[in-house]
C-alpha positions in Angstrom: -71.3 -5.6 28.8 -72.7 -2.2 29.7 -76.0 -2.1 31.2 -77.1 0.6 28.9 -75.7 -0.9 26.1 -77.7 -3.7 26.5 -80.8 -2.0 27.3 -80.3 -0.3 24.1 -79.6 -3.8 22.3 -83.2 -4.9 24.3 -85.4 -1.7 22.8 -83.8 -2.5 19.3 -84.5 -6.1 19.3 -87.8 -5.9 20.7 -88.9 -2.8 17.8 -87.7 -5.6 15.5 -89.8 -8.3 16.5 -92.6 -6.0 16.3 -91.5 -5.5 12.3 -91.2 -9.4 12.0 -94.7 -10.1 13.7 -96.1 -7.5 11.4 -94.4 -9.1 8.1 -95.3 -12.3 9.0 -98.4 -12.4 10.7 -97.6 -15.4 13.0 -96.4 -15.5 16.1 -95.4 -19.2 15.3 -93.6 -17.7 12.1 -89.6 -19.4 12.5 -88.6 -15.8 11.5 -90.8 -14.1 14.7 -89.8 -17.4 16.5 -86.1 -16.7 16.1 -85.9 -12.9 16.9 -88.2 -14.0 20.0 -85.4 -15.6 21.5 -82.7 -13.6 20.1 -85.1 -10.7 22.3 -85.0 -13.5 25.2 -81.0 -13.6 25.3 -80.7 -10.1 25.3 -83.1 -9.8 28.3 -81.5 -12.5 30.1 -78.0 -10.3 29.4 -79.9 -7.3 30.8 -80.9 -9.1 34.1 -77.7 -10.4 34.7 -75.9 -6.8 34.3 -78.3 -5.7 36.2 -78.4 -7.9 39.3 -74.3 -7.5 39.2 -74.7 -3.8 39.2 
């Protein structure tokens, strides 16, 4: 995948755990817990396009 794509997927994911933590309140919320590591996968993507590039 792109590396701007993903960076793009990144800012988009993180701005929506941001929406989560405010609707929920809790950082152990499953709902912030889930897009946490859906955030976490997306980095990971980003570092690996990135240490290919």
């Amino acid at each position: 995948m792109n590396q701007g794509v993903t960076l793009l997927r990144v800012e988009r994911a993180r701005k929506r755990l941001y929406q989560v933590q405010k609707k929920y309140g809790f950082l152990t919320h499953p709902k912030v817990i889930e897009q946490s590591r859906k955030l976490d996968d997306l980095l990971n993507q980003y570092q690996t396009c990135k240490s290919k590039s």
